[in-house]
C-alpha positions in Angstrom: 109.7 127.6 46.6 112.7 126.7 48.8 113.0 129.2 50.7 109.3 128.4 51.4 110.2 124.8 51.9 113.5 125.4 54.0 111.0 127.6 56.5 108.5 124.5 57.0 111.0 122.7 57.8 112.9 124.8 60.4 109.3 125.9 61.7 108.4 121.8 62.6 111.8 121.0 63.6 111.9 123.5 65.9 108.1 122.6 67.4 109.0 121.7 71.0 105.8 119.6 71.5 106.4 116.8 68.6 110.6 117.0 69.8 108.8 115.7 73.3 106.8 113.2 71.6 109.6 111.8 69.6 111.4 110.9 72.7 108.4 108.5 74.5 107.8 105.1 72.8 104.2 103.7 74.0 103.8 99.8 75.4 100.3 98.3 74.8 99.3 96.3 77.7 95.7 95.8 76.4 92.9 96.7 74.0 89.3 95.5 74.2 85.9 96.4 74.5 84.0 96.5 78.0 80.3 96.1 78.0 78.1 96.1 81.3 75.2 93.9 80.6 73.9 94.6 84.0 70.5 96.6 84.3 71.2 99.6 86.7 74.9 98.6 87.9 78.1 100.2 89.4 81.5 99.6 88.1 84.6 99.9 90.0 87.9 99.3 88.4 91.4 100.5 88.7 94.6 99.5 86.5 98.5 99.3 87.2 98.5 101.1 83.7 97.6 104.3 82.0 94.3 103.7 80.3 92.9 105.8 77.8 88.8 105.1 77.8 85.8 106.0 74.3 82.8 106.0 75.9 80.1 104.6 73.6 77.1 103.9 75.2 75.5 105.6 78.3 75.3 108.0 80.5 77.1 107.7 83.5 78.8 109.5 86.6 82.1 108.5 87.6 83.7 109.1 91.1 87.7 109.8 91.4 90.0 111.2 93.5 89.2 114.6 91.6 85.5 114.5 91.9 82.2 113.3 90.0 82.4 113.7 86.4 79.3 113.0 83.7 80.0 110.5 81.4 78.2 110.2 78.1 78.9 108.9 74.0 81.8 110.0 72.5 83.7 111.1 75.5 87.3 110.2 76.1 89.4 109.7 79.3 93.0 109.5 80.0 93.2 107.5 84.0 96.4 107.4 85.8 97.2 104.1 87.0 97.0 103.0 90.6 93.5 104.9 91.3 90.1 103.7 92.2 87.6 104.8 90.1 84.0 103.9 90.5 81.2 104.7 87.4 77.5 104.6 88.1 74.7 104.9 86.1 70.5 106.0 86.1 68.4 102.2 86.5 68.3 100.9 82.6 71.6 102.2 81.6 74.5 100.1 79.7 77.7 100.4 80.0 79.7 100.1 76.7 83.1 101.9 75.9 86.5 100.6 74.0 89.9 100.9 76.0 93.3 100.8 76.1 96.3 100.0 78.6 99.5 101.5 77.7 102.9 102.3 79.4 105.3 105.0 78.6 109.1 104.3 77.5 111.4 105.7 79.1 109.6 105.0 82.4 111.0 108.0 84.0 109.2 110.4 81.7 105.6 109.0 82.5 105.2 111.6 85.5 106.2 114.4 82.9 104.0 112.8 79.8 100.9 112.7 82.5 101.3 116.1 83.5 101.8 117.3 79.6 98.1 115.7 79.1 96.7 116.0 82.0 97.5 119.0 83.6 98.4 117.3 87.0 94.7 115.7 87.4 94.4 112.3 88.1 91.7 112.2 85.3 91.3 113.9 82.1 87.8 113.9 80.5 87.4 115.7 77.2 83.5 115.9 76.1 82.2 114.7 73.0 82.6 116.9 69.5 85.9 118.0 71.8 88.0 115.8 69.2 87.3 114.5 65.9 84.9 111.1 65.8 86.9 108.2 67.6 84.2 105.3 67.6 84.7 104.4 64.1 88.1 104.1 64.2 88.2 102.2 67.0 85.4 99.7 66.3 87.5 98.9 62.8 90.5 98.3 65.2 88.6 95.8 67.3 87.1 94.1 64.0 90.8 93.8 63.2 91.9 92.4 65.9 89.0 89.8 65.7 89.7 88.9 62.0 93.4 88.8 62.5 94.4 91.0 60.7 98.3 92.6 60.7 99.4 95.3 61.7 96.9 96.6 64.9 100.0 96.9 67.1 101.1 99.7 65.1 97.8 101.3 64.5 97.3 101.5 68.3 100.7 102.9 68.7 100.0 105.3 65.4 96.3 106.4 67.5 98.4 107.0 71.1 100.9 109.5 69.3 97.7 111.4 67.6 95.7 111.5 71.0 98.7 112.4 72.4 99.1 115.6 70.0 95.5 116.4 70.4 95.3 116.1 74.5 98.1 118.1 74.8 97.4 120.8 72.6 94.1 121.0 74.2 95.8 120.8 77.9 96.8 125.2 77.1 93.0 126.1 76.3 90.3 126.2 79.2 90.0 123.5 81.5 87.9 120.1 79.8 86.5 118.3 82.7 82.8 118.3 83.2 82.1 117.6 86.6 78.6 116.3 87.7 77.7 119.3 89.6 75.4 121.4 88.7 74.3 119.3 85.9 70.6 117.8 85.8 70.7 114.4 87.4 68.4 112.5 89.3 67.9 113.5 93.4 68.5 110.0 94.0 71.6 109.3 91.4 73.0 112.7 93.3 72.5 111.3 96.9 74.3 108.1 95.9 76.9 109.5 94.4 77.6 111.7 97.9 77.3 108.9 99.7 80.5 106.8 98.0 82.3 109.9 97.8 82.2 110.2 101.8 83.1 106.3 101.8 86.2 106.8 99.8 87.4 110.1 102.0 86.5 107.7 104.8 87.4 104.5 104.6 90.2 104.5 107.2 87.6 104.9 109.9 84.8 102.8 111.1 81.7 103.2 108.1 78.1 102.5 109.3 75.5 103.3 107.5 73.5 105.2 110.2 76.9 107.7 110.1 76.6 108.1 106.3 72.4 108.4 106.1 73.0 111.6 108.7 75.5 113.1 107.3 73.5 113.2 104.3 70.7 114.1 105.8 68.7 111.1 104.9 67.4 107.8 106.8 69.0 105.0 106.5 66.4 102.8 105.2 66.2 105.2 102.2 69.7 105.7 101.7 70.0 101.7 101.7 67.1 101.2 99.4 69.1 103.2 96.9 71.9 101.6 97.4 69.7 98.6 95.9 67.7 100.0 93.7 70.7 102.1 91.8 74.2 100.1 92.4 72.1 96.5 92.9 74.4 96.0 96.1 74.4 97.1 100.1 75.9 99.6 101.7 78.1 97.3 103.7 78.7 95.3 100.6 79.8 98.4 98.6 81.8 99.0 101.5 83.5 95.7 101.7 84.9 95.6 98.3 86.0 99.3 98.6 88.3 98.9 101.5 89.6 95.4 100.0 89.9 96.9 96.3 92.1 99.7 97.9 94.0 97.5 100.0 94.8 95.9 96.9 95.9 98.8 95.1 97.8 100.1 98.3 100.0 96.7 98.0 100.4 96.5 94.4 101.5 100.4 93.8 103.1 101.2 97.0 104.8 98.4 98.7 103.2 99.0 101.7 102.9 96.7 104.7 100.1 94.1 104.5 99.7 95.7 108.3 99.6 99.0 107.1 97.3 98.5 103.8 95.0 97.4 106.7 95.5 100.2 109.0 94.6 102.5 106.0 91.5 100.8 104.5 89.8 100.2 107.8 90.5 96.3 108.6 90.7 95.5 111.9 93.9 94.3 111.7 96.4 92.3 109.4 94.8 88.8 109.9 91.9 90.3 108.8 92.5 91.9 105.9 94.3 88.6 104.6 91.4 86.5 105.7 89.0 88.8 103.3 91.6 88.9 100.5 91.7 84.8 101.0 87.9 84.4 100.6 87.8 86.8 97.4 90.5 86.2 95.4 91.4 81.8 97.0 95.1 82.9 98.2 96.7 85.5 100.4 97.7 88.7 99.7 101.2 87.8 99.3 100.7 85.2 96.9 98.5 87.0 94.5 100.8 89.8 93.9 103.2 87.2 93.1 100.5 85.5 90.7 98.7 88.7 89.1 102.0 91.8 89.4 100.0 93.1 86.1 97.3 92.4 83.5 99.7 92.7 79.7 97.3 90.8 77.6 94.9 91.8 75.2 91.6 91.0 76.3 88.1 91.6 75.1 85.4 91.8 78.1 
């Protein structure tokens, strides 16, 4: 029985993966719930933290720098910080997943915690039955939280180590991420979903919608009626808040230039990229990043 005993313990003490683990200490910047209310919406979003995403309710495609991936009940995402990330969904849909914002302590081994869960991809998305049943758990943590009740600090931290454990176990078995092509989605939910792709990879350069409808090999009154009908918003709109949202991000992550933030999102120039940034957000870019450096409170949308 010792011998038995003395051999568990050499075997765990030895295991290089919980040795890692036991070095990183996990900051909560935020817990919630997000609901989108709106019939047929878009949501675009990105965070200065790492945000780990249940997906509840739904069925949705979201766009990153890695491609389109289908979203639907019971998956879970791991974001990097300091990306745009823009989910759509079929006319009808909701909306509705739990979330949380965390940083990684020591700072210096986030890039190597990332790359331990994520392989190196900007976005991991592990399909439902992937991992045991999360939404339970997670809607007694927000019940918690709304009664009061101590202790949900070190429940969250308690749920990051497991996740942890479980993503990167799974990070050495065949790849997770279910991308949107290929799958069966609507010819319209498709064409839209091209069309902000080519924004993003474009946004640097002058966007009409004329260049976009060819390029998809569509008109442009049909490619703007779906813009409409599916994302409730214009082309132009969409657009707008695109290049502004990645200005944004540009200054907040990079310490770029307001000049060259500009130059990169496809403003005309510096003075206009602060007069947009003025009529959105009531200041200039300068003094909002002094206002708003991060979100750290816990906040249920």
């Amino acid at each position: 029985m010792y011998n038995d005993i003395g051999q568990f313990v050499k075997k765990v003490n030895n295991d290089p993966l919980s040795t890692y683990l036991q070095r990183l200490s996990f900051t909560i910047n935020g817990f919630g719930r997000f609901s989108q209310q709106d019939i047929s919406s878009f949501c675009q979003f990105f965070s200065g933290d790492n945000e780990l995403i249940l997906f509840v309710r739904g069925n949705s495609i979201l766009h990153t720098n890695d491609g389109q991936f289908l979203l639907s009940p019971g998956t879970l995402l791991l974001l990097r910080p300091f990306h745009i990330y823009t989910a759509i969904c079929q006319p009808g849909e909701k909306l509705y997943y739990y979330y949380i914002h965390f940083d990684v302590s020591p700072p210096h081994m986030t890039d190597s915690y990332l790359q331990t869960i994520t392989r190196g991809e900007n976005t991991l998305i592990v399909p439902p039955q992937t991992l045991p049943d999360l939404i339970p758990s997670f809607a007694s943590m927000l019940e918690d939280w709304r009664a009061g009740k101590p202790g949900l600090m070190t429940l969250l931290h308690s749920y990051l180590y497991i996740l942890s454990v479980h993503l990167a176990r799974l990070n050495h078995e065949n790849p997770l991420l279910v991308r949107a092509e290929g799958k069966k989605i609507s010819y319209e939910l498709d064409l839209v979903s091209q069309a902000l792709d080519y924004i993003v990879t474009h946004l640097d350069q002058p966007l009409k919608l004329y260049d976009i409808s060819r390029e998809l090999g569509v008109s442009s009154s049909a490619l703007y009626k779906l813009f409409r009908q599916i994302l409730h918003t214009s082309p132009s709109d969409y657009i707008a808040k695109t290049r502004l949202r990645q200005a944004e991000l540009l200054l907040r992550s990079s310490g770029c230039t307001i000049a060259e933030a500009a130059r990169r999102c496809g403003f005309c120039n510096a003075s206009h990229l602060s007069r947009q940034f003025k009529n959105v957000h009531g200041m200039s870019p300068s003094h909002f990043l002094k206002e708003n450096p991060r979100d750290k409170e816990l906040v249920e949308d």
